[in-house]
mmCIF file of the C-alpha atoms, coordinates in Angstrom:
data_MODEL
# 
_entry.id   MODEL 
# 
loop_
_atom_site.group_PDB 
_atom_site.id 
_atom_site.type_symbol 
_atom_site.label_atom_id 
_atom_site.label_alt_id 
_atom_site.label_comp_id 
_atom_site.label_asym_id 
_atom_site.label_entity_id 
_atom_site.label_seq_id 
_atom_site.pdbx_PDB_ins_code 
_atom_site.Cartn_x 
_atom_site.Cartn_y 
_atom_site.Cartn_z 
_atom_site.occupancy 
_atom_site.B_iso_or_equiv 
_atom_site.pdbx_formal_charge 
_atom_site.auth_seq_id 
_atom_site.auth_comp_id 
_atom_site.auth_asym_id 
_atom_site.auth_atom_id 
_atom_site.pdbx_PDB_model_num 
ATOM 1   C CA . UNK A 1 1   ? 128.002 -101.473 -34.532 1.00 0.00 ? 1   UNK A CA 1 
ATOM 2   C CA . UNK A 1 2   ? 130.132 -104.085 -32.611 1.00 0.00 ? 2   UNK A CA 1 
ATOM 3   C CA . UNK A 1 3   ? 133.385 -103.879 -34.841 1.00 0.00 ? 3   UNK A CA 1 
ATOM 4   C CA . UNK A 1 4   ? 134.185 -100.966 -37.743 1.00 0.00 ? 4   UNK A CA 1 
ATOM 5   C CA . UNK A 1 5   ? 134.497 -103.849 -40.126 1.00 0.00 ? 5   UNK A CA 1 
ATOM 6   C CA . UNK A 1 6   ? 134.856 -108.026 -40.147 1.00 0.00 ? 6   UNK A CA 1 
ATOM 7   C CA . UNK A 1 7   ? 136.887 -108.842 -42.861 1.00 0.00 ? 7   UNK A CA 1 
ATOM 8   C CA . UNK A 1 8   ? 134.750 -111.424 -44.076 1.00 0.00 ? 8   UNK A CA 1 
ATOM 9   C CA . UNK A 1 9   ? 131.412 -109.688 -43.973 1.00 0.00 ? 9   UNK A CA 1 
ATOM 10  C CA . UNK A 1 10  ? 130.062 -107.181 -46.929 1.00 0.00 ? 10  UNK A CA 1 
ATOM 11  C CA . UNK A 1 11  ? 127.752 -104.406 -46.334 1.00 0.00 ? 11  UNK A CA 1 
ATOM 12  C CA . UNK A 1 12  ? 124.479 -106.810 -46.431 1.00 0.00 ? 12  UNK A CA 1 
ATOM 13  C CA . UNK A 1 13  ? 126.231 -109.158 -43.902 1.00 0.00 ? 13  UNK A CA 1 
ATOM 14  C CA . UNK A 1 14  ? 127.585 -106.443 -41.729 1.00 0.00 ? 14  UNK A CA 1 
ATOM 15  C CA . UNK A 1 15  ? 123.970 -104.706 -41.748 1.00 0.00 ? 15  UNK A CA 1 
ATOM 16  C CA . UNK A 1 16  ? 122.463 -108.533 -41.008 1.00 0.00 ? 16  UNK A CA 1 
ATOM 17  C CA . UNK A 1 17  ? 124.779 -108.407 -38.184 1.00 0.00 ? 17  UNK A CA 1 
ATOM 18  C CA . UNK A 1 18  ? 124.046 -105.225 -36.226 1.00 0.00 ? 18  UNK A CA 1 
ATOM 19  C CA . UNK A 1 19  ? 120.480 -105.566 -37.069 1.00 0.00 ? 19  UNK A CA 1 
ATOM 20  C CA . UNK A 1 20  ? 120.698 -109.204 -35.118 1.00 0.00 ? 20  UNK A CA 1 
ATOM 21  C CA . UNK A 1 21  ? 121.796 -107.401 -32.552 1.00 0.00 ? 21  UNK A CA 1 
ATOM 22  C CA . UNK A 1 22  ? 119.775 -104.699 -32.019 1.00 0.00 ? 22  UNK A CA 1 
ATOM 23  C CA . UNK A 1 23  ? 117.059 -107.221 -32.341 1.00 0.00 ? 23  UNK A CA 1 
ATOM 24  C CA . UNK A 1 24  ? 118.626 -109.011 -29.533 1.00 0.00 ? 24  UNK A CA 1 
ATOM 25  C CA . UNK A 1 25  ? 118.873 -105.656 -27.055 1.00 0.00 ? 25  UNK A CA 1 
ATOM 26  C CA . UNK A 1 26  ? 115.092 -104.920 -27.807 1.00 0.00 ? 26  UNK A CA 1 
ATOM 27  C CA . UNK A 1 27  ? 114.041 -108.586 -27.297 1.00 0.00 ? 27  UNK A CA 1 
ATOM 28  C CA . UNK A 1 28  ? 115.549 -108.822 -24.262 1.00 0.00 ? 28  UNK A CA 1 
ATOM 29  C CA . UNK A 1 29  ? 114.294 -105.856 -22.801 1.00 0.00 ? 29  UNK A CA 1 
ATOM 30  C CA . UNK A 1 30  ? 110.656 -106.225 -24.120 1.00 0.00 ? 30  UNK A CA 1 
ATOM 31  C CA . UNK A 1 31  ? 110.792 -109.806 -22.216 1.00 0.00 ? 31  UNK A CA 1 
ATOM 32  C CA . UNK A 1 32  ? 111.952 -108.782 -19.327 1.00 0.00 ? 32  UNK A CA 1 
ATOM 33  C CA . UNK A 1 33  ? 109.045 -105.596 -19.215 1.00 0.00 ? 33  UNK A CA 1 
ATOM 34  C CA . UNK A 1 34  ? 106.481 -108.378 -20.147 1.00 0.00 ? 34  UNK A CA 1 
ATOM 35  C CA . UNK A 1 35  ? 107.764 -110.289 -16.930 1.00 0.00 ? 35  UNK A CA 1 
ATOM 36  C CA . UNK A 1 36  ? 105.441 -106.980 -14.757 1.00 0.00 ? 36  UNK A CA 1 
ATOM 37  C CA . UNK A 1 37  ? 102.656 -107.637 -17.011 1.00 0.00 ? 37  UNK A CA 1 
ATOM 38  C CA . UNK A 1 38  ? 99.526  -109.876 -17.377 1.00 0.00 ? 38  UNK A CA 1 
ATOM 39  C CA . UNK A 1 39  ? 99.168  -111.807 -20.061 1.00 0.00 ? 39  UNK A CA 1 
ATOM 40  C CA . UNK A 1 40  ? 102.069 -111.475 -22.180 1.00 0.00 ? 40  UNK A CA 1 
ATOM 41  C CA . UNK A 1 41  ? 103.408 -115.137 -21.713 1.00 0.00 ? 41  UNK A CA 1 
ATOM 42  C CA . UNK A 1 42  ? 103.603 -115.926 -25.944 1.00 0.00 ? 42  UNK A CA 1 
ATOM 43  C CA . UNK A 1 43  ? 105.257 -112.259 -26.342 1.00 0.00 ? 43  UNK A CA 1 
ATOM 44  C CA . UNK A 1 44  ? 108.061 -113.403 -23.633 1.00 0.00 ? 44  UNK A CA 1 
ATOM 45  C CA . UNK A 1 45  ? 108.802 -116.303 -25.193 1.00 0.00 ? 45  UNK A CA 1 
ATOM 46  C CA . UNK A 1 46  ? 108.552 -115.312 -28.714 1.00 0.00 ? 46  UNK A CA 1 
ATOM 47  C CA . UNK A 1 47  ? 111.548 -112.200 -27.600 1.00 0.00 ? 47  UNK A CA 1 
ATOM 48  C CA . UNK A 1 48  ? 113.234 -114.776 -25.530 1.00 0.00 ? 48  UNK A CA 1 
ATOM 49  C CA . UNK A 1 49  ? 113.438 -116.771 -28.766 1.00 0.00 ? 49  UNK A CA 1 
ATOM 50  C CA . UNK A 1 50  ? 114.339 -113.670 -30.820 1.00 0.00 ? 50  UNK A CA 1 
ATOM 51  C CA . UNK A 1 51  ? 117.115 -113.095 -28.544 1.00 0.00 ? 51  UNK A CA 1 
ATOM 52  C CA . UNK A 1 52  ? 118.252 -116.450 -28.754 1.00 0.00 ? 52  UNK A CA 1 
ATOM 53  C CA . UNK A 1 53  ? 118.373 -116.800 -32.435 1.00 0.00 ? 53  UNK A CA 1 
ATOM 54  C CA . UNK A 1 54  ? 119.535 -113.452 -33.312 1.00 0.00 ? 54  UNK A CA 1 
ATOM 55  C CA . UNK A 1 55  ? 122.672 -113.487 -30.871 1.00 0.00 ? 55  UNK A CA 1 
ATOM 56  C CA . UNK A 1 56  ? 123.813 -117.068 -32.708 1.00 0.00 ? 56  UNK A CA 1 
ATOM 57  C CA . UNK A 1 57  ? 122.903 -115.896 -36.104 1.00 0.00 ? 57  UNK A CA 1 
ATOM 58  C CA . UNK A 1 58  ? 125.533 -112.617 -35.524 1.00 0.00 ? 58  UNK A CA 1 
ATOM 59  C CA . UNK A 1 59  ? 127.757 -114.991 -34.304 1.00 0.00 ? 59  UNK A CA 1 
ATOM 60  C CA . UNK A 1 60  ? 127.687 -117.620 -37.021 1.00 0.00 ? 60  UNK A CA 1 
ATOM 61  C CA . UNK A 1 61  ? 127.771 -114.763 -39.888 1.00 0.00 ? 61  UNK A CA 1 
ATOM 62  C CA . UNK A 1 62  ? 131.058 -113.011 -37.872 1.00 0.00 ? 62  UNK A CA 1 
ATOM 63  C CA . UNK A 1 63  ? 133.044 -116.109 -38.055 1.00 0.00 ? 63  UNK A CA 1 
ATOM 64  C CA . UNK A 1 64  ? 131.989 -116.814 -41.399 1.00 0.00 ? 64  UNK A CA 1 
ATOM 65  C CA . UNK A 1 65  ? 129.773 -120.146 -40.306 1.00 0.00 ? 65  UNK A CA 1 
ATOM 66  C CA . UNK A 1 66  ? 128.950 -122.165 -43.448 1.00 0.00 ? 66  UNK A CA 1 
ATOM 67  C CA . UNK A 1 67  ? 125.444 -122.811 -41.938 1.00 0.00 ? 67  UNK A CA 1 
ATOM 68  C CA . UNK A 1 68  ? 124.259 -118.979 -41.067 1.00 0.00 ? 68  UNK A CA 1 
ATOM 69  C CA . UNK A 1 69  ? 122.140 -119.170 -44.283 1.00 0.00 ? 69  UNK A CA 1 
ATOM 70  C CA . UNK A 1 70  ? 120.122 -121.505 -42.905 1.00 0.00 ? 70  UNK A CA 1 
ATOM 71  C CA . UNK A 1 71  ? 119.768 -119.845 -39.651 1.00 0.00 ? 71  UNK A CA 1 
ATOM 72  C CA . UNK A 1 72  ? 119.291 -116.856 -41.664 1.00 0.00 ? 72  UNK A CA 1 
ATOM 73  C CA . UNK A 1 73  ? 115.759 -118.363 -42.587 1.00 0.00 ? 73  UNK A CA 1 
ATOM 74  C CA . UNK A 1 74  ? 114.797 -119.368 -39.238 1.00 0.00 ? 74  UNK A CA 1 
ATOM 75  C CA . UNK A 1 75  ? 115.840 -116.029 -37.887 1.00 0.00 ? 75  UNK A CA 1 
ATOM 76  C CA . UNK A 1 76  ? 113.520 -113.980 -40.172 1.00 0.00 ? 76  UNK A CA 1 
ATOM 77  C CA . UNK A 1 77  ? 110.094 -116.579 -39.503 1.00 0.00 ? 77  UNK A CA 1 
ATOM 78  C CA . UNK A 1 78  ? 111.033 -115.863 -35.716 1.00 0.00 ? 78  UNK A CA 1 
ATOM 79  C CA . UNK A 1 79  ? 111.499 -112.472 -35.943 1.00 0.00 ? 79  UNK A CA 1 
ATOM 80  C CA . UNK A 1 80  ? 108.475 -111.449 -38.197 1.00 0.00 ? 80  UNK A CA 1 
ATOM 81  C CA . UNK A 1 81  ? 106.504 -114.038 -35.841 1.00 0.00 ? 81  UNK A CA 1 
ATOM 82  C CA . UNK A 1 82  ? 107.474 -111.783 -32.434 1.00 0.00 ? 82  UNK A CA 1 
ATOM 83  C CA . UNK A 1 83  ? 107.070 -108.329 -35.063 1.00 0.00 ? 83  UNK A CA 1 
ATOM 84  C CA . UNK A 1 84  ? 103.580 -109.639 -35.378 1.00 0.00 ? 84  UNK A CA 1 
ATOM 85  C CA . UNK A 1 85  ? 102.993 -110.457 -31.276 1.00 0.00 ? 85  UNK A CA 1 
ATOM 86  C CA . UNK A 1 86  ? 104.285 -107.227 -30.370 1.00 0.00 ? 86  UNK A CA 1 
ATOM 87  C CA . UNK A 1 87  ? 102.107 -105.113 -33.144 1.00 0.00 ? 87  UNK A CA 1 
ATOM 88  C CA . UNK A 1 88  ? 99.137  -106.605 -30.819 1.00 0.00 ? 88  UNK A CA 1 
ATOM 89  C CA . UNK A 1 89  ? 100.216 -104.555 -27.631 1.00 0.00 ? 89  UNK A CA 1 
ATOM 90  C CA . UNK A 1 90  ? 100.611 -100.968 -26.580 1.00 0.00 ? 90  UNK A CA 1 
ATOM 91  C CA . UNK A 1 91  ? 103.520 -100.864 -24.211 1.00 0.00 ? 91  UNK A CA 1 
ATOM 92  C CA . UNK A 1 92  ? 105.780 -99.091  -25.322 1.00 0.00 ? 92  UNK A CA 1 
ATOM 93  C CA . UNK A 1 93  ? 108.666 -102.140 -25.049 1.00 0.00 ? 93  UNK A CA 1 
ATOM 94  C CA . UNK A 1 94  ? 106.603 -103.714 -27.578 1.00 0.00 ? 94  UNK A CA 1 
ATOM 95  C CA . UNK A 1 95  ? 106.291 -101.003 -29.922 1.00 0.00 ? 95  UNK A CA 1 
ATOM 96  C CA . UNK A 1 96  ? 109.979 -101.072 -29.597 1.00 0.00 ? 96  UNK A CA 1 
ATOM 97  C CA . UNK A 1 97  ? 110.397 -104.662 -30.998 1.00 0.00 ? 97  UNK A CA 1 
ATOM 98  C CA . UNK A 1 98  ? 107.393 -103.993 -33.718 1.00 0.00 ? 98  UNK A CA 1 
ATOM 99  C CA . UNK A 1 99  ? 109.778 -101.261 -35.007 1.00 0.00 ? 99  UNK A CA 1 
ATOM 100 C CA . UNK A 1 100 ? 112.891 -102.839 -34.869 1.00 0.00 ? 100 UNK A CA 1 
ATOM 101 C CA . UNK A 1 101 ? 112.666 -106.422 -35.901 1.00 0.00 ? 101 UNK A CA 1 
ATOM 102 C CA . UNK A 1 102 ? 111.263 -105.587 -39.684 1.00 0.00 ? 102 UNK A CA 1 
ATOM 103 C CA . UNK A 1 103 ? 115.084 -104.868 -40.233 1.00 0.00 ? 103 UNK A CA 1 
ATOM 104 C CA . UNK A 1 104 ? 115.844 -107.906 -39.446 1.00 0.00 ? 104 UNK A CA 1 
ATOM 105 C CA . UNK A 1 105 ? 113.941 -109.389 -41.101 1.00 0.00 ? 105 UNK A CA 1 
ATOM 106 C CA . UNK A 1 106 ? 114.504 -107.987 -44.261 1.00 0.00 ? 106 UNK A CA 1 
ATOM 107 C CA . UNK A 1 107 ? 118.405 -108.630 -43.699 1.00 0.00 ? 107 UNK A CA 1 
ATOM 108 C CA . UNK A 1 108 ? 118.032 -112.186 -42.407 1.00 0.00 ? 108 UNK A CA 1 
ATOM 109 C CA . UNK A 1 109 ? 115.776 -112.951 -45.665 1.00 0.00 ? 109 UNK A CA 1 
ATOM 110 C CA . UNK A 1 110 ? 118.439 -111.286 -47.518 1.00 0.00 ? 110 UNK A CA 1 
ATOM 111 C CA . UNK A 1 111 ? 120.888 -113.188 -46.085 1.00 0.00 ? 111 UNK A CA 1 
ATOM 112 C CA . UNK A 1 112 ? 119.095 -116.916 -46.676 1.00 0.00 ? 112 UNK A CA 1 
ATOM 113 C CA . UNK A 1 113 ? 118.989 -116.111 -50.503 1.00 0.00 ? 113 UNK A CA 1 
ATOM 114 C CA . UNK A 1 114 ? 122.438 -114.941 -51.404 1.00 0.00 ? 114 UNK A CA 1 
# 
C-alpha cells in the first residue's frame, strides 16, 4: 500500500487502488520477460496496456477524479482481457499476471457501479 489512508478513498476505493497497482508492477514485468520470448507480441501489449490504464486509474481515484468510474470500466475489460492472454502461457511472469489481475478486476467492476 502506497499511503496508510487517502482521505477521500473508502475501503473498496483504497483496495481498487493498491490492486491497480500491483496490477501495474506485474504488467510491467510480465512485458518486459515477454520482450526474451517468441511469440508473445499480443501478451506485451495487452500488459503494456494494463500498466497504462491501471497507473491512471490509481491516480484518478487518489485525487478523487470525477471520471475514474468510467475508467473503472475500461480498466476491468483490459485487465480480464490480459488475465485471459496470460492464462494461455506457462512462464511463470504470466502466471503472475493470471493471478493477480482477477483482483482487479473485481475492484475496478466494483468501482464502475457504485
Amino acid at each position: 500500500m502506497a499511503l496508510q489512508r487517502i482521505d477521500h478513498a473508502d475501503d473498496h476505493m483504497q483496495r481498487c487502488i493498491d490492486n491497480c497497482l500491483e496490477a501495474a508492477q506485474v504488467c510491467e514485468w510480465c512485458a518486459d520477460a515477454c520482450a526474451d520470448e517468441e511469440g508473445m507480441a499480443r501478451c506485451i501489449r495487452l500488459c503494456r496496456d494494463v500498466a497504462d490504464v491501471t497507473t491512471l486509474h490509481a491516480r484518478w481515484m487518489a485525487r478523487n477524479s470525477g471520471y475514474h468510474r468510467e475508467l473503472a470500466a475500461i480498466c476491468a475489460d483490459l485487465c480480464e482481457e490480459c488475465a485471459e492472454e496470460c492464462e494461455r502461457h506457462d512462464h511463470d511472469h504470466c502466471q503472475a499476471c493470471a493471478d493477480v489481475l482477477p483482483d482487479c478486476v473485481e475492484t475496478c467492476r466494483e468501482m464502475a457501479s457504485t
